[in-house]
N, C-alpha and C positions, 0 to 999 in steps of 0.2 A: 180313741178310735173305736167304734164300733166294730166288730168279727160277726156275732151271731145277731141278729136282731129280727124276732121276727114277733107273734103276736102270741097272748099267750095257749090260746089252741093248738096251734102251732108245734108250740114247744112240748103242749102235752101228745099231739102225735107221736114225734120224732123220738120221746120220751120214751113210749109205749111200744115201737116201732123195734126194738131195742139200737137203735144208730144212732144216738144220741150224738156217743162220744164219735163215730167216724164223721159225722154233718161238723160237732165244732172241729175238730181237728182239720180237716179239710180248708174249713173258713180262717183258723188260723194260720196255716200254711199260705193262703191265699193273700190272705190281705197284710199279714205280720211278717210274714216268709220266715217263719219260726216251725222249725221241725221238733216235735216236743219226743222225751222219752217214753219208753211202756208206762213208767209210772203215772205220772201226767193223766196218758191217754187212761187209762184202769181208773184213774181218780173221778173223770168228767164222766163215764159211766156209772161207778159206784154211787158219786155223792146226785147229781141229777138227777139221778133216777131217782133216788130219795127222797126227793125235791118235790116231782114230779107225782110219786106213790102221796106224801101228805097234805098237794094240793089235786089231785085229782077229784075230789068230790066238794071242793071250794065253791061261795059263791063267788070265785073272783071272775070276770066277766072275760068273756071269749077275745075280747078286743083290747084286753089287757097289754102292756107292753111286757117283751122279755129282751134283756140283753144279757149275753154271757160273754166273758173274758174281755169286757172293753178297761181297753189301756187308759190309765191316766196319762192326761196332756205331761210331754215334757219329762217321761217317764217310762222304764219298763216295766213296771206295774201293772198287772190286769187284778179288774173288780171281778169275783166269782159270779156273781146271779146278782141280776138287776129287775125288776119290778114295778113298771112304773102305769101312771093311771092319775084318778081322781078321787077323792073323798067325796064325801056326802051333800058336802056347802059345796062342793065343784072346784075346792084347791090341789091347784099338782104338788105328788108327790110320787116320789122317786124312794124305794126303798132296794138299800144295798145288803145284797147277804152272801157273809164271809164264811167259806162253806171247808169243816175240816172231817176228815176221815180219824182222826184220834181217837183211840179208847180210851186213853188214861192221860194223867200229866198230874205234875206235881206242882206245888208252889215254889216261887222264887223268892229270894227276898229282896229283888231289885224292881223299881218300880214298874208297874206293867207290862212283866214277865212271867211266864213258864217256865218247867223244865219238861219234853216230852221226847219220844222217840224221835228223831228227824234222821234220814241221812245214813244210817247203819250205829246211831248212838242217842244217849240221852244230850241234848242240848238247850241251850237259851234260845226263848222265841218269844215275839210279841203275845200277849193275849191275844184271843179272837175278838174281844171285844175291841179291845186296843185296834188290834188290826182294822177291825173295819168302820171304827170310830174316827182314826187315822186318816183312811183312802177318802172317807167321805169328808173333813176338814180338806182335807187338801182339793178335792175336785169343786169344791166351794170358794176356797183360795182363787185358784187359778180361772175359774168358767165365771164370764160377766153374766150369761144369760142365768145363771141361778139366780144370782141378787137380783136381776132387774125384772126378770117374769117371776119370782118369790116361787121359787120351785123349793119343797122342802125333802131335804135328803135326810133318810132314816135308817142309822146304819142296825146291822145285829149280828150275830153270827149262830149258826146250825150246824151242833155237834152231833152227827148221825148215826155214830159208833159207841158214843159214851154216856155212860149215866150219871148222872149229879151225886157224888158224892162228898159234895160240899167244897170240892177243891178250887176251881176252875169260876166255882159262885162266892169263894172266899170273901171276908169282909173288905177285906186290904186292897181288893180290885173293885170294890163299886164306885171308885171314882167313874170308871170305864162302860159297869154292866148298865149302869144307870142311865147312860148316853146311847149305846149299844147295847142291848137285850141279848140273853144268853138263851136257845132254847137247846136241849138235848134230845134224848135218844128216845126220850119220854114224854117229849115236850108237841109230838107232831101236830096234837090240836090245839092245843097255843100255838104254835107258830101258822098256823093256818088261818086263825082269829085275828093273832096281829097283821098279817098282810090281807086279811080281808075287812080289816078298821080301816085301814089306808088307801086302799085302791077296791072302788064301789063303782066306778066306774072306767069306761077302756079309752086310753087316748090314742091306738091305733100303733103306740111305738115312740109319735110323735116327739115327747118331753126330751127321751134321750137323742134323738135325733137335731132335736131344737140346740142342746146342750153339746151334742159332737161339732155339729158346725155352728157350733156360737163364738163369738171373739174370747180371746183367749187373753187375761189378764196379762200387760206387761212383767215380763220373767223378774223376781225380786232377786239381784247381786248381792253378796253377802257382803260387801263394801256398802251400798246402800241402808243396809237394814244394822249394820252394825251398833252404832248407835244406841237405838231401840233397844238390840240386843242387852245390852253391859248395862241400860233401863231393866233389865228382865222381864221385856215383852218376847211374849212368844211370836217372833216374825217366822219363823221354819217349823211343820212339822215333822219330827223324825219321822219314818217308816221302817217299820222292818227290819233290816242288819244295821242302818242307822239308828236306831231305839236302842240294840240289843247292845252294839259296838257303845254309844255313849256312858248306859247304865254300869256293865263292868269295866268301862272306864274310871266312872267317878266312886264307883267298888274298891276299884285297884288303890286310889288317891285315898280312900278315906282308910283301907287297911294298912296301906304304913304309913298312917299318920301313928298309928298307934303302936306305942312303945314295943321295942325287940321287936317287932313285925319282918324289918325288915327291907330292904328295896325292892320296890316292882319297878317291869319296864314291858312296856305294850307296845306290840309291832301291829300297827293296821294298816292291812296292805289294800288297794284300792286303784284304779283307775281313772282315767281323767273323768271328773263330772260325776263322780259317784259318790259327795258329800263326802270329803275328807277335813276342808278347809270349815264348812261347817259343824260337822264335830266336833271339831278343834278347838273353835267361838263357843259351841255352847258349853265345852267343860271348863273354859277360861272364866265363862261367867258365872257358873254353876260353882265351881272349886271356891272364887273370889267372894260368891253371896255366902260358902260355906268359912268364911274365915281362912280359908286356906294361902298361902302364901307361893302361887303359881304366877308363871310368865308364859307366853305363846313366842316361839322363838322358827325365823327362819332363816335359811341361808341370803334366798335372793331380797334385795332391799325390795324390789317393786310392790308387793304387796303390803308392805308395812308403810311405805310411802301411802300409798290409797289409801290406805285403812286412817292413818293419824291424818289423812287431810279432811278425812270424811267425821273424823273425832272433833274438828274444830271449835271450841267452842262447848264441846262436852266433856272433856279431859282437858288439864294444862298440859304441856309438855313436858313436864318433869312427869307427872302423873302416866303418861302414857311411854315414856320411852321407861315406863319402871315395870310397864307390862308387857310391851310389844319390843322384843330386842334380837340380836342378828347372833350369830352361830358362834361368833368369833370371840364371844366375851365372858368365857367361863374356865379360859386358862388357868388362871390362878383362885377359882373358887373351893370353899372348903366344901369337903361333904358332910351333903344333906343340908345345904346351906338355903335350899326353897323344897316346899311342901310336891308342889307338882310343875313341873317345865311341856309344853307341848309343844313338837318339835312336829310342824308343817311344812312338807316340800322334801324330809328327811332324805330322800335320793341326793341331793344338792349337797349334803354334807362334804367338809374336805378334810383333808388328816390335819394342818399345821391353820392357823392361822396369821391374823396380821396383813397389811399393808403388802407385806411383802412373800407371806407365809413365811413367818421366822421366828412366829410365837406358836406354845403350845406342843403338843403332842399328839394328841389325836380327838378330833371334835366329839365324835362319837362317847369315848371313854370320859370327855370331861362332862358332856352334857348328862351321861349317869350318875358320874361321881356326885355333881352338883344338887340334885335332889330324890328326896326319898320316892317319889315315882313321875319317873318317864315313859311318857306318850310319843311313840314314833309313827309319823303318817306318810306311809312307804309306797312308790310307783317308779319299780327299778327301771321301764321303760322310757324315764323322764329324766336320768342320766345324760346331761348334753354337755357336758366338761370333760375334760382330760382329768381332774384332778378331784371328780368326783365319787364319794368311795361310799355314799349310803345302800346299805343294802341288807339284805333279813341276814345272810350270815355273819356280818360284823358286829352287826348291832345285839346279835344274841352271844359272838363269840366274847364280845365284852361286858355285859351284862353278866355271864355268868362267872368271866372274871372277877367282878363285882359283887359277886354273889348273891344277885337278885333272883327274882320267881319270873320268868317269862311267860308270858301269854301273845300267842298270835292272833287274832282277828280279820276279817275280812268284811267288805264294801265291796260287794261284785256289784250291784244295781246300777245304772245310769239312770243320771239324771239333767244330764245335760245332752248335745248332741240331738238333741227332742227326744230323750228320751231312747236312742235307737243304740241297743246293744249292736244292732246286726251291724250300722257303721264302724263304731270300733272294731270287730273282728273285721272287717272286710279290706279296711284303712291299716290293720297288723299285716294281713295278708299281703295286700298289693306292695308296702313299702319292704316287703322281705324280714320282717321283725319274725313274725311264726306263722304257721302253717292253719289256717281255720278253712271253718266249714263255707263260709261266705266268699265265692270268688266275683261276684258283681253285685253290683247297686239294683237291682230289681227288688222293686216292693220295697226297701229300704226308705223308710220314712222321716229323710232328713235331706234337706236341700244342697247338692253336692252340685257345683256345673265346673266344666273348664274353660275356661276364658279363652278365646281365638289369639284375644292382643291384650296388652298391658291399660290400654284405653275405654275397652270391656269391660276388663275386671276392675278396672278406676270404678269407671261411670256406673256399674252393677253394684258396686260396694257406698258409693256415693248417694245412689237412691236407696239404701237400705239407711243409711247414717240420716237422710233427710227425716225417716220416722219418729226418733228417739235418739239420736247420736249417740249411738251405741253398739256402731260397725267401721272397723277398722283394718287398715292393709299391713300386713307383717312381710318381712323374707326371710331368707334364709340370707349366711351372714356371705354372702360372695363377692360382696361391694365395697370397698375401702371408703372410711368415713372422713373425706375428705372435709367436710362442711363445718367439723370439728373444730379445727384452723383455719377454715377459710372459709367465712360463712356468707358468701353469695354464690359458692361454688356448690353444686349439685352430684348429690351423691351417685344418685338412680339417672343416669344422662343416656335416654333411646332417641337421638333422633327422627329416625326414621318413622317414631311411631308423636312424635311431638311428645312424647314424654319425658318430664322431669322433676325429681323428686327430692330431698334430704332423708337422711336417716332421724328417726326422734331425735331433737331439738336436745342438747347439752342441760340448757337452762332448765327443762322439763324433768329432767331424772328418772328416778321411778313412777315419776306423776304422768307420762306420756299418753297412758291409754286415757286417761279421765279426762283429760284438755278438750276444749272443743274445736280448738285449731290444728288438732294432732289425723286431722281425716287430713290431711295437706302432705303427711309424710309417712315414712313405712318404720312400721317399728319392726324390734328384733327380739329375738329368743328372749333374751334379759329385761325387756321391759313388759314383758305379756306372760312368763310363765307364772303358776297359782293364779291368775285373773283371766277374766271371761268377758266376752262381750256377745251381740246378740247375734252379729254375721261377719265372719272373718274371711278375708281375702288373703292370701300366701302366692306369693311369689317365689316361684324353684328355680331354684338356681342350678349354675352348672355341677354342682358337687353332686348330685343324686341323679342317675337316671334310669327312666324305667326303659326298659327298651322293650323291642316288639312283642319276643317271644317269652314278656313278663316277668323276667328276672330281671335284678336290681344293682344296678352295679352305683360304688360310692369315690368320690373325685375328691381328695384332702386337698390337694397342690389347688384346687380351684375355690378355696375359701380364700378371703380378705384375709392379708397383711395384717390387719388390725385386730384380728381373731383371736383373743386370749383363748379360746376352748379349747383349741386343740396346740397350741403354743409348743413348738420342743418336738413334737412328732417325727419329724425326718431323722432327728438323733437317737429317738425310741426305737425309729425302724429299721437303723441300722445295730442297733443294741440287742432290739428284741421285735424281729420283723413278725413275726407270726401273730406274737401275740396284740403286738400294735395294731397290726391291720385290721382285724377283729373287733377292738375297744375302738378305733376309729369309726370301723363301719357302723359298730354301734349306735357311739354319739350322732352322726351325720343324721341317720336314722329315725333313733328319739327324738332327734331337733325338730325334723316334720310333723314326728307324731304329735309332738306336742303343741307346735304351732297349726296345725289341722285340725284339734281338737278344743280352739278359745271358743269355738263359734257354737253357741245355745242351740239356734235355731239353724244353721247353714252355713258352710267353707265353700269359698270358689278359686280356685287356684289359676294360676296360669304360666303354664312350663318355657324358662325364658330359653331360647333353642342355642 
């Protein structure tokens, strides 16, 4: 999405004017409805002007284009300075420059890392080249209009603080600098030369505007690309705390491999759509090309269904059920019996396993015991069971049992949702989870509607499924799965409204969402949590309701008979009322959240009264 776009005279006014940073700040509040910190705003002053002071005596032509802070599709990612125009033969090109305030930074020894001040500390960070090496793959990825009008994107970055003392220019990063040019603090007529080799002529703005509303590449499902992946084709590029999270992942894996090292256990905490499931895949692939003897382990079967259906043909089945395996099967493992375990969905975990939970002792402690380093990929607000007990303090309370080295990490970015942080906070907000700055959907760049009737939100979910079949109707569990047993009988029975529906299909399993006859019935928590589709329809049931005056009250007595989640609860709450009512309201809760948030592109809900 475009914020700032104007031409580049323009930009050198507003530059010189000193209102730089209040013009974009304003355009980001406007069109992003993102309120940024002093930092921020001090930064798009600081570095712009910089900008601005070493292209001011440019021939770069008054009709140049300038974009600042435009977001990648499908992302909350913003490009710093954009650039765009024509060359000399009259080819468009788009040059991206990742613009940092750093005076110093050290080398890493993880691939295409730093170490520099961030935050109130020294931390891991992508290179600048990497960075803006990165944003420019990826908006090439996703924008059909780049391939098709041959718009060439040029990424670099402009350290306007720092001088070259060889660190940052290190050898060990020219995979990066070589794709991405590095200019510094010294560099201001170089970097004025390279953006006036490229842009010789003004395209008025045009290119990125052709590129903002151009079609936008079918969103790639990590079930789809899987495959390719465990090929070691690069289908995802990392970004940013995804690069950073991966690298001291496969750090962690590859130090206690090595003798007395020791156990590690990595807690990466993360929200829906913020590339957990993807990390996951690439350090299973990466650990497995490294010789390493790792598995990807989750609680819910549904994704490991999709994924080995999606294997067909590319793994035997022995071959993949030796990679891809479920929570419950490390009872009786010796320790350090695999190199690395990556433990996807980890909030799902349960203490006892088994059929019946009658094996084991606690999932948590066996999955550490089990290998020299464990990966946990943690979103405590995706707790939708009674009997689920993953979470950052168990998982360190046992680990240190274990006597591992803990390291926490974090995936705050979205990447799903289109990309809209603001929906998640505003979707925490409304359902009573916690307290954010977001109380409405204004500006909020992601397709949210309520359906009047259940006939609505069919036929609204129906034409989205007609594109790509790859939009589907879920509920909440309030409906007894009668069709179970009696499979002509209808689960979802609205007369009044001529609707009728089954719940996912017995025979389908965790394969539900991927069927293409699965747009016919409503699936549930357990067949859609860890997987995504591209517009998700929810059904609310009586258990949750928002009432007028926006507080949230939660209905247990009003879920399905058939509900193992919350299973035992009347006898909790007479055991232990307070604290039942609380872990109830939780689950009820996260159950929305989590079915609100399958949809890439859009949720359309419709509250059944």
């Amino acid at each position: 999405m475009l914020v700032y776009a104007e031409k580049f005279s323009q930009f050198l006014s507003d530059s010189s004017s000193g209102q730089i940073d209040t013009i974009v700040n304003a355009r980001v509040n406007d069109r992003l409805n993102i309120q940024v910190g002093e930092s921020e705003l001090a930064s798009w002053g600081n570095s712009l002007s910089r900008v601005a002071l070493a292209l001011s005596r440019s021939t770069i032509p008054d009709d140049a284009g300038v974009s600042i802070e435009c977001q990648l599709p499908m992302t909350s990612k913003r490009i710093d300075f954009i650039l765009s125009g024509y060359d000399e033969n009259g080819k468009s090109r788009v040059v991206i420059v990742e613009l940092k305030q750093w005076s110093e930074a050290e080398i890493s020894p993880h691939d295409g890392l730093v170490r520099t001040w961030l935050g109130g500390r020294i931390r891991e960070t992508s290179h600048p080249s990497y960075q803006a090496w990165s944003y420019a793959k990826y908006l090439e990825g996703f924008n059909e209009v780049v391939e098709k009008e041959n718009i060439d994107l040029l990424p670099c970055a402009y350290l306007h603080n720092c001088t070259d003392t060889g660190t940052l220019s290190d050898q060990r990063y020219s995979t990066y600098t070589s794709e991405a040019p590095l200019f510094f603090k010294e560099d201001t007529v170089k970097l004025k030369e390279f953006l006036e080799k490229y842009v010789k002529k003004g395209d008025c703005g045009k290119l990125m505007y052709s590129i903002d509303h151009g079609k936008i590449r079918p969103s790639k499902s990590l079930a789809d690309s899987l495959a390719a992946m465990l090929n070691k084709q690069k289908e995802f590029i990392m970004i940013d705390e995804q690069k950073v999270v991966y690298e001291l992942g496969m750090s962690a894996i590859r130090k206690s491999s090595v003798s007395q090292s020791g156990k590690q256990v990595i807690v990466i905490r993360g929200g829906p759509g913020t590339g957990k499931s993807v990390v996951a895949i690439n350090l299973l692939v990466e650990a497995l090309g490294e010789e390493f003897n790792a598995l990807y382990v989750t609680k819910n079967s549904a994704p490991r269904a999709v994924y080995e259906s999606k294997l067909t043909g590319v793994l035997t089945r022995s071959a993949y059920s030796s990679l891809f395996k479920g929570s419950g099967g490390f009872t009786t493992s010796e320790t350090d019996s695999f190199d690395a375990i990556l433990v996807d969905e980890a909030h799902r975990l349960n203490e006892k396993s088994g059929l019946y939970s009658n094996l084991g002792e606690n999932q948590i402690k066996e999955l550490i015991n089990a290998a020299k380093c464990t990966v946990f990929f943690l979103d405590e607000d995706q707790r939708i069971h009674i009997k689920d007990i993953g979470s950052e303090e168990e998982i360190k309370r046992y680990a240190l049992l274990a006597g591992a080295e803990v390291l926490c990490l974090d995936l705050p970015s979205q990447f799903r949702c289109n990309g809209s942080d603001g929906y998640i906070a505003w979707l925490d907000n409304y359902l009573g989870i916690r307290e954010t700055a977001i109380s409405d959907l204004k500006d909020v760049d992601y397709d949210f509607r309520i359906a009047s009737s259940l006939t609505e939100l069919d036929s609204w979910i129906r034409n989205k499924n007609a594109e790509n079949g790859k939009s589907r109707i879920v509920a909440g569990y309030c409906w007894d799965w009668v069709s179970k047993r009696e499979y002509e009988a209808f689960d979802f029975d609205f007369p009044e409204e001529n609707f009728q529906r089954k719940w996912n299909l017995s025979e389908d399993g965790g394969l539900w969402i991927m069927k293409p006859d699965s747009i016919d019935q409503i699936g549930c928590i357990h067949t859609c949590q860890g997987l995504e589709c591209d517009y998700i329809g929810v059904i609310i049931g009586p258990d949750i309701r928002i009432n007028l005056d926006g507080s949230v009250t939660t209905h247990p007595e009003k879920r399905s008979k058939n509900d193992y989640s919350i299973r035992g609860w009347k006898t909790r709450m007479r055991e232990n009322p307070e604290q039942t009512k609380a872990h109830l309201d939780a689950i009820i809760k996260n159950t929305y959240r989590t079915l609100m948030t399958r949809g890439m592109k859009g949720c359309y809900v419709y509250f059944v009264p």
